[in-house]
N, C-alpha and C positions, 0 to 999 in steps of 0.2 A: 189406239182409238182415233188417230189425227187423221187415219184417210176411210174410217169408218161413216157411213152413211146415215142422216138424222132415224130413219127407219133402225136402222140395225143398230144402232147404239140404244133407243127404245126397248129394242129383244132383248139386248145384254143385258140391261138394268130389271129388264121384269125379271128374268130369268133368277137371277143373283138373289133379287126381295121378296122374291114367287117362295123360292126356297126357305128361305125366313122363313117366310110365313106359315107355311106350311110346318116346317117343324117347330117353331116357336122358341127353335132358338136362340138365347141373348147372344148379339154381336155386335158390339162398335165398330161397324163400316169396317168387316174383315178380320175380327180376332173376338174370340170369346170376353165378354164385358165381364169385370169384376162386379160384385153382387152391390159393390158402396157407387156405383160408376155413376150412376143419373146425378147423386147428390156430390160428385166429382164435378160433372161440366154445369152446375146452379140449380141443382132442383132442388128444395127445401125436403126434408123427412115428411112435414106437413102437409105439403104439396102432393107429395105421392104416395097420399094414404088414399087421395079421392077416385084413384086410379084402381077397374078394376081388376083382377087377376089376368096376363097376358097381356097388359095395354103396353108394357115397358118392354121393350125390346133391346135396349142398348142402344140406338144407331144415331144420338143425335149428335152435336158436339156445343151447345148450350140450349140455355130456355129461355126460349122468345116470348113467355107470357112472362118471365119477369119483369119485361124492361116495356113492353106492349102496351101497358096502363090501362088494361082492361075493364071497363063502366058497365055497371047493371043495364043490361038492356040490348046491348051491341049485338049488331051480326058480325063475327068474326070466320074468315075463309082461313082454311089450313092448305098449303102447298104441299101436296105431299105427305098425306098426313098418316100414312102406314096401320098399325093397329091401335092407331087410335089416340094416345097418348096427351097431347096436344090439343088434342079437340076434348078430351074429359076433363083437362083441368081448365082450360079455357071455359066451356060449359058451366063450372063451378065457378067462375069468376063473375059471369052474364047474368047469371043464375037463369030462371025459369021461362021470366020476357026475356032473354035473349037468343037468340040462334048462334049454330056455331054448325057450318056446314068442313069436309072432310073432303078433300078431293084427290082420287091416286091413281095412278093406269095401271096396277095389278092387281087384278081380280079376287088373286086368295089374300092382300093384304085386306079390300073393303069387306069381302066375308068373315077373316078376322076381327074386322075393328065391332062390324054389326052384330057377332058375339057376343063381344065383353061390353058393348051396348045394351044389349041386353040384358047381363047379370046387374045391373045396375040400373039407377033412376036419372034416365038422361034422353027422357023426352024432346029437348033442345037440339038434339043431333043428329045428322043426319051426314052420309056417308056417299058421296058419287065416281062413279068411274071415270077418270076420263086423264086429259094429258094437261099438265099446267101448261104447255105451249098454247091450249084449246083449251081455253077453260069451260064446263060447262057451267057458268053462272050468269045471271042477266047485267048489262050495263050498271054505274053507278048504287048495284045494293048492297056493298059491304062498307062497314066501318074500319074496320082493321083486318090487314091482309098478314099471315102469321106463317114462316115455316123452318123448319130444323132441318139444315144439314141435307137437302133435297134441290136445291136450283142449282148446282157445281154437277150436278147429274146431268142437267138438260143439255142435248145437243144446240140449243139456241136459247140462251141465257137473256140477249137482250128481249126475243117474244117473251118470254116469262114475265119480265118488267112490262112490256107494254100492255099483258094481259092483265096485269097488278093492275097496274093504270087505270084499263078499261072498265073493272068491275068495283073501285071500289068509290065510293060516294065523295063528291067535294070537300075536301075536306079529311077527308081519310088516311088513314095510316098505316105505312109498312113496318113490322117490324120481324127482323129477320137472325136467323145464326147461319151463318154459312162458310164454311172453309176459304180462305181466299192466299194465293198467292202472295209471296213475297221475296221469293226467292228463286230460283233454277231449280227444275226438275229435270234431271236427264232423259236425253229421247228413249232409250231402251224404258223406261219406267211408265214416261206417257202412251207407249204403243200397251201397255197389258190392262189386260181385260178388269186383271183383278185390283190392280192400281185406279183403276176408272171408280171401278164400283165403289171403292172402299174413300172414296171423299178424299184423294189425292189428284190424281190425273186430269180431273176436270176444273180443279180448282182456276177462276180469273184470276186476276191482279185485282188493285184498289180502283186502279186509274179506268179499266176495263168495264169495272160496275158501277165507277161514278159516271163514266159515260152512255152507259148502259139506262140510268137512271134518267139523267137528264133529257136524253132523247126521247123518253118515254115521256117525259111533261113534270117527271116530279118537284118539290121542292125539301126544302129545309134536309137537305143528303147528308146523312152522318154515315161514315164509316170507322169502325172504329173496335182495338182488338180487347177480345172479351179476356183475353189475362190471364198468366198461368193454363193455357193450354197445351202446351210442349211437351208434356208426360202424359197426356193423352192422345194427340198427334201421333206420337211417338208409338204406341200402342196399334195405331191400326193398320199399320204396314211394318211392323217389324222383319216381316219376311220375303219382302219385295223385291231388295238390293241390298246384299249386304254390305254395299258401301256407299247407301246413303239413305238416311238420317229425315226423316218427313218434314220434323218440327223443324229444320233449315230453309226451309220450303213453302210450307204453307201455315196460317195461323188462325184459327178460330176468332170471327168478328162479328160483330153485334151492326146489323144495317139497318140502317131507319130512314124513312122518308114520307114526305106527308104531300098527296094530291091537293093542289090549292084550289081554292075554293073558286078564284075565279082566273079566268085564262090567262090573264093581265099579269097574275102574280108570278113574279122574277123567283128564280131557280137559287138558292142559296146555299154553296157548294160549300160544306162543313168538313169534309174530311180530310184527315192526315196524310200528309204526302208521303208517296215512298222513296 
């Protein structure tokens, strides 16, 4: 994927979650998800009863409305946000006043979500096409920016952050799951398609997305590893290389960072060194 073009790595990925979607699937980023797998990477039993039939697909690797701190009212933006998943129990957090918009560049995944939208009461939500590099949303109207397991996709990781930035309100907050480097992944591993797709190959480092963050304006940057992820690491490239090992490599982290309110405000670099 390293001498892959931001266009054509775009194809790959639609292509890969086209598929998903289309058959509906469950897959944890390349391997059939076990049935217990969502309340594996933090989802409560509770949590994902408000989800309706088809929203859960496997693919995240934690849950960003856990740790999100989501207040009746908020407009909450999802990166990435597939069939939906994320955006219904976020919606269930907002409740009624609040928004919770959906944004993904594959067509049959927004078809999918606006589904199971449907089968349920989730007026709140609403679903757009388009590429987190390009976000289709206006300046400063979100309160908290939310995604699983979806910016280690993007061929330019720092626009993703600078779009965070741009859209969401003074004061606003990222909070994120996303695979992140930690270790050496061999070149043969990084060139495959399916290593991309499956939230190994494009995984950054710490140092990578702290800097990624700060350039973009943020403050108060925590990165930080969501814990017990290695046996499900381990799970979604099992068939990749058989001599080596994901969870040696990359780790499941919980990223947060909050747009200050005013320009003035100093950058507060919180996270764990590698």
């Amino acid at each position: 994927m390293n001498e892959r073009t931001e266009t054509s790595t775009h194809q790959v990925v639609q292509r890969y979650y086209g598929t998903i979607a289309i058959s509906g699937a469950s897959s944890c980023c390349g391997s059939p998800a076990p049935t217990d797998y969502s309340q594996r990477i933090g989802y409560s039993p509770d949590v994902l009863e408000v989800l309706p039939d088809g929203a859960d697909l496997g693919l995240g690797c934690g849950n960003p409305t856990a740790f999100a701190l989501l207040k009746a009212g908020e407009t909450v933006l999802d990166l990435g946000s597939g069939a939906g998943m994320d955006v219904f129990i976020a919606a269930s957090q907002v409740g009624k006043n609040g928004r919770v918009i959906g944004v993904d560049m594959t067509q049959d995944m927004i078809d999918r979500a606006n589904r199971n939208a449907a089968k349920g009461d989730f007026s709140q939500v609403e679903f757009r096409l388009g590429l987190i590099e390009d976000l289709p949303v206006d300046d400063d109207s979100i309160d908290v920016v939310i995604s699983n397991c979806v910016v280690n996709l993007s061929p330019d990781k720092a626009q993703v952050y600078q779009e965070a930035f741009r859209v969401l309100k003074p004061g606003g907050r990222l909070s994120i799951s996303d695979p992140v480097r930690v270790g050496e992944i061999p070149p043969e591993v990084l060139e495959r398609e399916d290593a991309y797709c499956s939230c190994i190959a494009g995984a950054a480092s710490m140092a990578e997305i702290h800097g990624w963050l700060q350039d973009a304006g943020f403050a108060q940057i925590r990165i930080t590893p969501k814990g017990a992820s290695d046996a499900v690491i381990n799970e979604w490239n099992a068939g990749v290389n058989a001599g080596f090992t994901p969870a040696q490599a990359v780790v499941s982290m919980v990223i947060e960072a909050v747009k200050p309110v005013a320009e003035s405000s100093a950058v507060i670099p919180q996270m764990q060194q590698e």
